[in-house]
Each structure stands twice: as C-alpha cells, then as structure tokens.
N, CA, C and O of each residue as an XYZ file, in Angstrom:
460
protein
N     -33.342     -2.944     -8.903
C     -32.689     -4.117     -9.462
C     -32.330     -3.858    -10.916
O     -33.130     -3.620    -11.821
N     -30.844     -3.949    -11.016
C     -30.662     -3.897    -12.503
C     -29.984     -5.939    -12.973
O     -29.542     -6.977    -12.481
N     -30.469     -5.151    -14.468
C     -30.695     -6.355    -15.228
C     -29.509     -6.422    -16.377
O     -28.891     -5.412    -16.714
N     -29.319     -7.438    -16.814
C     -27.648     -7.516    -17.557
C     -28.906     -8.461    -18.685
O     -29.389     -9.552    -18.383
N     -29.117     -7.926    -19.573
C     -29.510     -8.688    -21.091
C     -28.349     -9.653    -22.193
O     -27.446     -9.245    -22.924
N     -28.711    -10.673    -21.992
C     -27.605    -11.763    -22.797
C     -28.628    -12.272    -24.484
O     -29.739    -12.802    -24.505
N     -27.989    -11.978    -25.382
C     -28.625    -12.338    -26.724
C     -28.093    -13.234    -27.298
O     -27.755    -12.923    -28.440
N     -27.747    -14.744    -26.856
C     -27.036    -15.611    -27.375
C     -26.789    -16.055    -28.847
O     -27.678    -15.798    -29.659
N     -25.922    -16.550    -29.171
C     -25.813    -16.563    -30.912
C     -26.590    -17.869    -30.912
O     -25.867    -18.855    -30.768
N     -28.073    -18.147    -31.056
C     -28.236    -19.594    -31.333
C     -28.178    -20.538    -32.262
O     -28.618    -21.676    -32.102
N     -27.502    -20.018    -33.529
C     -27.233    -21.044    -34.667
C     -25.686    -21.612    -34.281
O     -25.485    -22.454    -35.156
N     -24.572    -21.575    -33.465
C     -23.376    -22.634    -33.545
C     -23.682    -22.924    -32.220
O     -23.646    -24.099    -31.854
N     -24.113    -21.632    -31.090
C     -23.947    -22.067    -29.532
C     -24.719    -23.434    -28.727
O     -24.478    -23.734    -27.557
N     -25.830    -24.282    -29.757
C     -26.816    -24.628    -28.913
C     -26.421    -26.226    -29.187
O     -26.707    -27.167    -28.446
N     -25.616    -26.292    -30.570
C     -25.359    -27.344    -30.806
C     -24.208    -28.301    -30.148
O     -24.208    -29.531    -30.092
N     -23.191    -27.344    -29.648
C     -22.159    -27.581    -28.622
C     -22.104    -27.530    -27.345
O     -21.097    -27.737    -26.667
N     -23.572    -27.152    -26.815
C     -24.195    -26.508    -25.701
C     -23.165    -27.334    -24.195
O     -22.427    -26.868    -23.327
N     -23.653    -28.747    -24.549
C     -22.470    -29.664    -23.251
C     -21.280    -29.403    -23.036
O     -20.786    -29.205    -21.926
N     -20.523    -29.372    -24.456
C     -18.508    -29.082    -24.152
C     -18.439    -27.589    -23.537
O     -17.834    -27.242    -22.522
N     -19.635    -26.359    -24.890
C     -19.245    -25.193    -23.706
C     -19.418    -24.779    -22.667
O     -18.640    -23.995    -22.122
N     -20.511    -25.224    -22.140
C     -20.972    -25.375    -21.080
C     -19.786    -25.529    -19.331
O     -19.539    -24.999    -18.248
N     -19.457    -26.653    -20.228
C     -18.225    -27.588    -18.932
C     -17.209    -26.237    -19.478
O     -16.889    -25.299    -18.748
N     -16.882    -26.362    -20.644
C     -15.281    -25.380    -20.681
C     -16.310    -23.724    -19.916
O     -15.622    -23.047    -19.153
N     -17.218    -23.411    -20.061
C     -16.717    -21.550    -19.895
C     -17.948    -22.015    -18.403
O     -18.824    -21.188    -18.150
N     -17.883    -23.286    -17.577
C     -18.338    -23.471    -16.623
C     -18.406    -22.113    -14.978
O     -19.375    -21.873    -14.257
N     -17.118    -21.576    -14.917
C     -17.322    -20.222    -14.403
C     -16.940    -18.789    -15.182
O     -15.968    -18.035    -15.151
N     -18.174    -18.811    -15.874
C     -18.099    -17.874    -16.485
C     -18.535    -16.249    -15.807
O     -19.668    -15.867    -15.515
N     -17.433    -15.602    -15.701
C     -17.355    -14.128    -14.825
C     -16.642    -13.607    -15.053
O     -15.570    -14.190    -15.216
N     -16.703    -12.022    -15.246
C     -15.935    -10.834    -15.763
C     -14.692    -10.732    -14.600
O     -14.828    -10.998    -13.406
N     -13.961    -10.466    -14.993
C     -12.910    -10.332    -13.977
C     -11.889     -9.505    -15.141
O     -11.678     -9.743    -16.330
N     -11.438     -8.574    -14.340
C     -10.514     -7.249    -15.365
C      -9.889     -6.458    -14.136
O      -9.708     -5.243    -14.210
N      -9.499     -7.350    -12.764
C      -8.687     -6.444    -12.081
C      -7.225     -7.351    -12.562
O      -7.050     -8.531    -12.867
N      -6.395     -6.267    -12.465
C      -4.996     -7.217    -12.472
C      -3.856     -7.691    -11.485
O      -2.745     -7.981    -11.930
N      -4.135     -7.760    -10.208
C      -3.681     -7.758     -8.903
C      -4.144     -9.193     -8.399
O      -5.088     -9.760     -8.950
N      -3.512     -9.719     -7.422
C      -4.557    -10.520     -6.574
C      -3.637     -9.879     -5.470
O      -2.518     -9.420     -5.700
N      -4.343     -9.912     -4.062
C      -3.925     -9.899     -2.755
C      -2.336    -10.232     -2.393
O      -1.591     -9.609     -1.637
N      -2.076    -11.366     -3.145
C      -0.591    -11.839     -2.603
C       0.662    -11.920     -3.558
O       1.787    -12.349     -3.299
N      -0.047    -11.163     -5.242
C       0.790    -10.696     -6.073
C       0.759     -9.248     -6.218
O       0.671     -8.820     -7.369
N       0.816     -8.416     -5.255
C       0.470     -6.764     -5.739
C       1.453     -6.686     -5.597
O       1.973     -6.373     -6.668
N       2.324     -6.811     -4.649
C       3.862     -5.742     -4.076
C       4.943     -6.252     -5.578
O       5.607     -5.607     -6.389
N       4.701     -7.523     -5.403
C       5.967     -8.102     -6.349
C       5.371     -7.442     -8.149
O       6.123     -7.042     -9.038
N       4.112     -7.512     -8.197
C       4.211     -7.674     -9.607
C       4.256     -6.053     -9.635
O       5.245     -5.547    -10.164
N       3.429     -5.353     -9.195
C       3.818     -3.532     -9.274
C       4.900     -3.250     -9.219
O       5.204     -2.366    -10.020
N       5.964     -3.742     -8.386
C       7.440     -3.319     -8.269
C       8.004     -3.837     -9.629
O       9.083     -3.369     -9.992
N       7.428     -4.685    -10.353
C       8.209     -5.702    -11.196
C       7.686     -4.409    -12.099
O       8.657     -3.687    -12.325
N       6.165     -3.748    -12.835
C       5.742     -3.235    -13.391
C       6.584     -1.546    -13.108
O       6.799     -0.795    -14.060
N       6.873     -1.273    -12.025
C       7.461      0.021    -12.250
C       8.984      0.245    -12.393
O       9.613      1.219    -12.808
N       9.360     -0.890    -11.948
C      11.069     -0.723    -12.666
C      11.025     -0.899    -13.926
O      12.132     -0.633    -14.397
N      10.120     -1.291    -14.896
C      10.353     -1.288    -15.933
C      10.428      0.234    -16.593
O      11.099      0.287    -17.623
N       9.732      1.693    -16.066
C      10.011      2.890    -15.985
C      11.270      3.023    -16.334
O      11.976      2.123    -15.880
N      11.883      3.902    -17.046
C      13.692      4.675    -16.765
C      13.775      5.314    -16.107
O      14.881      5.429    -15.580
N      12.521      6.299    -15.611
C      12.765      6.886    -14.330
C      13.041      6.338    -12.929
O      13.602      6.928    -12.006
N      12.640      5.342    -12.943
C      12.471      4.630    -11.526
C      13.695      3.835    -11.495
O      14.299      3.501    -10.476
N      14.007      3.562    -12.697
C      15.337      3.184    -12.415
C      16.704      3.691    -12.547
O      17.756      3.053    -12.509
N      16.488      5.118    -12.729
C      17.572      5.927    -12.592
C      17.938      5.986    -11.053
O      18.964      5.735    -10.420
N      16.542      6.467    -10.682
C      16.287      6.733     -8.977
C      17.099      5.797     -8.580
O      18.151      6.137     -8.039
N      16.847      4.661     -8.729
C      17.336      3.337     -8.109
C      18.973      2.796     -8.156
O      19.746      2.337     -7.316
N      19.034      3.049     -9.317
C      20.570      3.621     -9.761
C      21.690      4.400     -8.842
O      22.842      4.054     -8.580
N      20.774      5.860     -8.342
C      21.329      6.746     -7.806
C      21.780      6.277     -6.250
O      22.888      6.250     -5.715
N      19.731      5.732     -5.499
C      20.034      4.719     -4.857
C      21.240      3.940     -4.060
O      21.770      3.906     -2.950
N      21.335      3.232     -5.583
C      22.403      2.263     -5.323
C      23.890      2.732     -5.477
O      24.798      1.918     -5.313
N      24.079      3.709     -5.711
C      25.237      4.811     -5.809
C      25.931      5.071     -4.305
O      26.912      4.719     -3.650
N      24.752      5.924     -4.207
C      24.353      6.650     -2.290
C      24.983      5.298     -1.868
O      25.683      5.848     -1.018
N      25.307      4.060     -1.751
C      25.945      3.093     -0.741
C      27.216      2.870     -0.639
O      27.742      2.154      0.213
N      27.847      3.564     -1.636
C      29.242      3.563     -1.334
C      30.045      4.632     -1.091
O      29.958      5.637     -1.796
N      30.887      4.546     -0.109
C      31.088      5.891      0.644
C      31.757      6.575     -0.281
O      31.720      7.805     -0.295
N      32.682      5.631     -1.459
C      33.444      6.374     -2.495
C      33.105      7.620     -3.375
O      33.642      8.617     -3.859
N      31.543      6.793     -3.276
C      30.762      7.681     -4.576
C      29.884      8.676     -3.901
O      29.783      9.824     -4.333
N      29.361      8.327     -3.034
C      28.206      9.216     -2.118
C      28.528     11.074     -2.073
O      29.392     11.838     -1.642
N      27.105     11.149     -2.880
C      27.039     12.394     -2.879
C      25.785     12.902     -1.767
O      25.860     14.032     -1.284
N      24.820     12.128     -1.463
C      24.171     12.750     -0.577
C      23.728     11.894      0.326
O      23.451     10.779     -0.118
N      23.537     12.117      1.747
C      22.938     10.645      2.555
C      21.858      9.916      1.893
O      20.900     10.224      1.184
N      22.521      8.470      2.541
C      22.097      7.489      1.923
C      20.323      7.292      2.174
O      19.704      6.641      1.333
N      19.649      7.838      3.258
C      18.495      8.013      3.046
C      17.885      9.371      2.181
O      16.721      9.232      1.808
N      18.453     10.473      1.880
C      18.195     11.236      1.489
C      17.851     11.166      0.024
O      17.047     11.801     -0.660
N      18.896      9.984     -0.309
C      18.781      9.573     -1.993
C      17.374      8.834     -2.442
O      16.869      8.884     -3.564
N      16.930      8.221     -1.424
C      15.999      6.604     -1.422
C      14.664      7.416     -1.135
O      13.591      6.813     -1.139
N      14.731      8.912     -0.862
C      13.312      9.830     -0.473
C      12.196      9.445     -1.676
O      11.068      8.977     -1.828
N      13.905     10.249     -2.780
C      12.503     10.416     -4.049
C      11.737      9.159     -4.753
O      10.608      9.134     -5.243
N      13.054      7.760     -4.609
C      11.941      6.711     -5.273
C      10.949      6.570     -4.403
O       9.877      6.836     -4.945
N      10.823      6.220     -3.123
C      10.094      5.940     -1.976
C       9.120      6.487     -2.832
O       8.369      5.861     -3.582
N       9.201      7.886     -2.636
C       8.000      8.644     -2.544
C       7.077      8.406     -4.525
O       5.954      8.705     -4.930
N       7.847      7.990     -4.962
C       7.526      7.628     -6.083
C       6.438      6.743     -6.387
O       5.296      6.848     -6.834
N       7.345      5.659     -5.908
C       7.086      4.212     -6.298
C       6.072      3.916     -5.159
O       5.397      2.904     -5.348
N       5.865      4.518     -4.159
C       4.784      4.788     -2.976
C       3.371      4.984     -3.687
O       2.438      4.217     -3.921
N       3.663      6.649     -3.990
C       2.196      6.861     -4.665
C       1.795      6.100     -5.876
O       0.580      5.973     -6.028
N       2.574      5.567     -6.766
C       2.209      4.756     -7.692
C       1.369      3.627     -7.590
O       0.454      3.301     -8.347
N       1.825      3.002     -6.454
C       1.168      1.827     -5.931
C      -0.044      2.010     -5.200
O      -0.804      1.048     -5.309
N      -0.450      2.922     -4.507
C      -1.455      3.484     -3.761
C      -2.708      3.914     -4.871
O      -3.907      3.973     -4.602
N      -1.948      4.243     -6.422
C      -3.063      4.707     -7.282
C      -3.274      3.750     -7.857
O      -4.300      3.881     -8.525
N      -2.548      2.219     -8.021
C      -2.655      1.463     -8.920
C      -3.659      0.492     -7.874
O      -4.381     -0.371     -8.375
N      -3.638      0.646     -6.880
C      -4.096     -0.670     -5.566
C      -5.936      0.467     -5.599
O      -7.011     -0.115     -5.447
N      -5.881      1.565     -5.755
C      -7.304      2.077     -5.598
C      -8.027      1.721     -6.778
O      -9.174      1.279     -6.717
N      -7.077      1.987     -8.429
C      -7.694      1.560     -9.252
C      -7.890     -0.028     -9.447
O      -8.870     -0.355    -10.116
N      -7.260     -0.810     -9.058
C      -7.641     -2.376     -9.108
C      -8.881     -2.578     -8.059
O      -9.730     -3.404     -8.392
N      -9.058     -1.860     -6.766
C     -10.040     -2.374     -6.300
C     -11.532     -1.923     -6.415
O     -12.538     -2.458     -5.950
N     -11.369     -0.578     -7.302
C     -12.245     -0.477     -7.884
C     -12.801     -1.158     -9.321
O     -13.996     -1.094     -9.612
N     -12.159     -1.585     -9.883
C     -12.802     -2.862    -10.765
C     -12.911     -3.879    -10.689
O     -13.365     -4.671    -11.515
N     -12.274     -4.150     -9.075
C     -12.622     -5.748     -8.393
C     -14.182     -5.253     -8.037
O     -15.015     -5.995     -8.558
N     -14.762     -4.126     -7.238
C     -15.767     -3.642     -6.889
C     -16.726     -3.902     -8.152
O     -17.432     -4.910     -8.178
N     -16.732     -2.977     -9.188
C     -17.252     -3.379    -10.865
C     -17.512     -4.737    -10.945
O     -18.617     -5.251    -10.769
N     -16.412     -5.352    -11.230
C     -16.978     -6.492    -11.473
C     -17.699     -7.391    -10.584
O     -18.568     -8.099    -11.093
N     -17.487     -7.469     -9.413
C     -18.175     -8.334     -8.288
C     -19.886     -7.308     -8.750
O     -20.755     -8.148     -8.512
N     -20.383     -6.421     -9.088
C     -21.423     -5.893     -9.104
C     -21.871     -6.786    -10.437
O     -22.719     -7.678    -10.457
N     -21.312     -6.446    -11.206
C     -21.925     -7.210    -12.610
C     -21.636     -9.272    -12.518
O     -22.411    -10.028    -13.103
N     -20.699     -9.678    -11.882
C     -21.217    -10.817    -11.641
C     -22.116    -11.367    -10.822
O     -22.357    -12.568    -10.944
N     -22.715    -10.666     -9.930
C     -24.033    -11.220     -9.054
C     -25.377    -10.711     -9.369
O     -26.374    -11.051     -8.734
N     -25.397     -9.423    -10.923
C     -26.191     -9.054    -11.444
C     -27.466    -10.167    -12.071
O     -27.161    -11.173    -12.712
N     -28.415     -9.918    -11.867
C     -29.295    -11.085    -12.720
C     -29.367    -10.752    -13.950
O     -29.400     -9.630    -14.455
N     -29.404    -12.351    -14.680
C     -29.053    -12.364    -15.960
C     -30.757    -12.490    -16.877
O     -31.576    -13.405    -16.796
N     -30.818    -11.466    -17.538
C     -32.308    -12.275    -18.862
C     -31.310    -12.548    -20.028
O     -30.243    -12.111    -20.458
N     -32.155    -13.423    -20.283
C     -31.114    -14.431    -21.313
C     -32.456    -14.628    -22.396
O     -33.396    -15.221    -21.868
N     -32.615    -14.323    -23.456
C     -33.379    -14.244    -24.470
C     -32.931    -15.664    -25.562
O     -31.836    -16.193    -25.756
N     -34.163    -15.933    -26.072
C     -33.862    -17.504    -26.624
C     -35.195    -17.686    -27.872
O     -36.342    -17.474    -27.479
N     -35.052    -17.935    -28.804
C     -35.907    -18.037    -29.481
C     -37.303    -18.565    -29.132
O     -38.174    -18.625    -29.999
C-alpha cells in the first residue's frame, strides 16, 4: 500500500475551510487530454495544425482532379493515412497511460497531517 502525504497550508486554508471545501468538492488529478468521444475530432483538429500534414492533404486534395492528377488518387492519401494513423495510435497510448496514472493516484490513500 502506497501512501500520498498532504501538508496543508493551515494559516489561510482552515479559515475558509466551508466555501473551499464545496468549490474544490471533487478534487482529482486528471492530466489526460482526450475523452472517449473527443479523440478523433480533437487529434485531427491537433494535427492539421502541422504544415506537414497539411501539405499531404493539399496534395490529397490535388490527386481529385483529373486535370491536375499526378498519381492515383489512393496512392496520394497512403502517406497522410499512414501519418496521421500512427500519430494517433501514439497519442491514444500516451493519454491512456496517464488516464491509468492518474486513476492510481486518485484512489491512493491520503495522510493528511494537521497540527
């Protein structure tokens, strides 16, 4: 069993103890930046902001007109795929490993030291 040590400031914290109490009422570490039903949109939103990814995308969007087409139109869409693929696969392992982290340190027991 590990133990998480809290050393509270007790000269301003004890006197406000009720308001902070209610305001930091669920108080828990949380430092992943994903949830379940914002990953696809906000990562896609986060990697077009890249110039690379949006050159790709560019090119992409090139490849669709027969005027301009220099190489099949799936052939163009390989390299972001494969891009913007693994990106997300490293960004979805690293978020759920500090969803993991933190779910460990919020069910950790707390000693809480007090004058």
């Amino acid at each position: 069993n590990k133990w998480r040590i809290v050393f509270p400031n007790n000269g301003r914290q004890w006197k406000d103890w009720k308001q902070a109490s209610a305001f930091y009422s669920g108080n828990r570490i949380q430092t992943t930046k994903y949830m379940w039903f914002t990953f696809l949109p906000q990562n896609l939103f986060e990697q077009f902001h890249r110039l690379g990814n949006l050159y790709f995308f560019f090119l992409v969007v090139l490849n669709w007109f027969p005027q301009v087409e220099v190489f099949h139109r799936e052939i163009a869409m390989l390299p972001l795929i494969v891009v913007l693929l693994a990106s997300m696969i490293k960004d979805a392992i690293e978020d759920y490993r500090k969803y993991r982290f933190d779910k460990s340190i919020n069910f950790s027991k707390t000693r809480v030291y007090d004058k």
